[in-house]
C-alpha positions in Angstrom: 86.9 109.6 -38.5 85.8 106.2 -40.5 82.7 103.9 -39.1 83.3 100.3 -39.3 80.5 97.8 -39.3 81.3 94.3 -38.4 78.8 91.0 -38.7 80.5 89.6 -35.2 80.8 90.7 -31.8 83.9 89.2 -31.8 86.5 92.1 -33.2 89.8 92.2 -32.3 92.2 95.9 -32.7 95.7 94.4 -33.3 98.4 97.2 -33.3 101.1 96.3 -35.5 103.7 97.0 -32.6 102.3 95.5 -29.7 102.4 91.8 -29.9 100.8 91.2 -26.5 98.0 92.1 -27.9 98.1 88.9 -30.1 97.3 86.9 -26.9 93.8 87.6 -27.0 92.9 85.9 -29.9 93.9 82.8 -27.5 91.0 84.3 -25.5 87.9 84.6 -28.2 89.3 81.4 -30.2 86.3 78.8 -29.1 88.4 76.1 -28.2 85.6 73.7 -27.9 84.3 74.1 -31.3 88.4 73.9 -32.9 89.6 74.0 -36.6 89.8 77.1 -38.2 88.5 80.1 -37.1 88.0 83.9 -38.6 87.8 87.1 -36.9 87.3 90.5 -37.8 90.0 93.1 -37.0 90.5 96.3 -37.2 94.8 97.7 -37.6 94.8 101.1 -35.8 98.2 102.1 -38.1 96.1 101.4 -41.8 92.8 102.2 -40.4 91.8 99.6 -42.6 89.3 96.3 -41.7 90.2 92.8 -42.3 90.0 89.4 -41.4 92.0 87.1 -39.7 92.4 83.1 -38.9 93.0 81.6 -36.1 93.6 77.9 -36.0 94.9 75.1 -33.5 97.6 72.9 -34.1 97.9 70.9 -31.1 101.0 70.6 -28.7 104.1 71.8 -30.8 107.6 72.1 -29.8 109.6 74.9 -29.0 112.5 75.2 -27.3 112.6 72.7 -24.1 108.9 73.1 -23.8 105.7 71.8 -25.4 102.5 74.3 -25.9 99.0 74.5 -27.0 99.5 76.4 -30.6 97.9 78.7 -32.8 98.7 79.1 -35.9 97.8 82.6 -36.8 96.8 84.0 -40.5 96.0 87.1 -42.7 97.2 87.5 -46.4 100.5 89.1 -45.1 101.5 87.6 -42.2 101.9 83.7 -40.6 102.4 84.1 -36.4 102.6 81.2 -34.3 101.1 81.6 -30.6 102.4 79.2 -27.6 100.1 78.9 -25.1 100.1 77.9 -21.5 97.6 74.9 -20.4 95.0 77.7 -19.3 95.9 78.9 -23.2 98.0 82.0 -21.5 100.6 83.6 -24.0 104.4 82.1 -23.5 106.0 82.9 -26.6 105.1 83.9 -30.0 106.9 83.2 -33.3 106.9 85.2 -36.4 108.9 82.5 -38.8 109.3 84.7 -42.0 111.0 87.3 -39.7 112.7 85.1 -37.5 111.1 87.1 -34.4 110.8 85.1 -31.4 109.2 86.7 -28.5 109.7 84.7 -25.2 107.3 86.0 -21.7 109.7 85.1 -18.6 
């Protein structure tokens, strides 16, 4: 079993399967404050820590619909977030695997 020690209160566990869980960086992202923002995280599969960024990009585009986005960021990976007024998960984008995941 490893200890991790993190300067924030703020941590998020993203498995690398379960992209739901991406929605909750919509949740601690202080939406008031804006720009870019980093968070701890801990990736059950690696059992490694990192960091990633989580940054708005205003209403974008995607498909008929316009969202509240976040652009998300770690060394390895770019996902895009579309979020609901109340900054709810709709759809999430993974553009360098052409993944789209769309809530109904």
């Amino acid at each position: 079993m490893k200890d991790f020690k993190f300067d924030s209160p703020r941590i998020a566990v993203l498995d690398n399967n379960l992209y739901y869980q991406y929605a909750l960086l919509a949740q601690i992202y202080d939406w008031k404050a804006a720009g870019k923002q980093t968070f701890p995280v801990v990736i059950p599969q690696d059992l490694t820590p990192g960091s990633i960024s989580v940054e708005s990009i205003g209403l974008q585009q995607s498909g008929s619909a316009s969202y509240d986005t976040l652009r998300v960021s770690s060394p390895d990976l770019e996902i895009l977030l579309y979020l609901d007024a109340t900054h709810h998960m709709l759809r999430l984008e993974v553009p360098a695997a052409k993944v789209t995941i769309q809530r109904e």
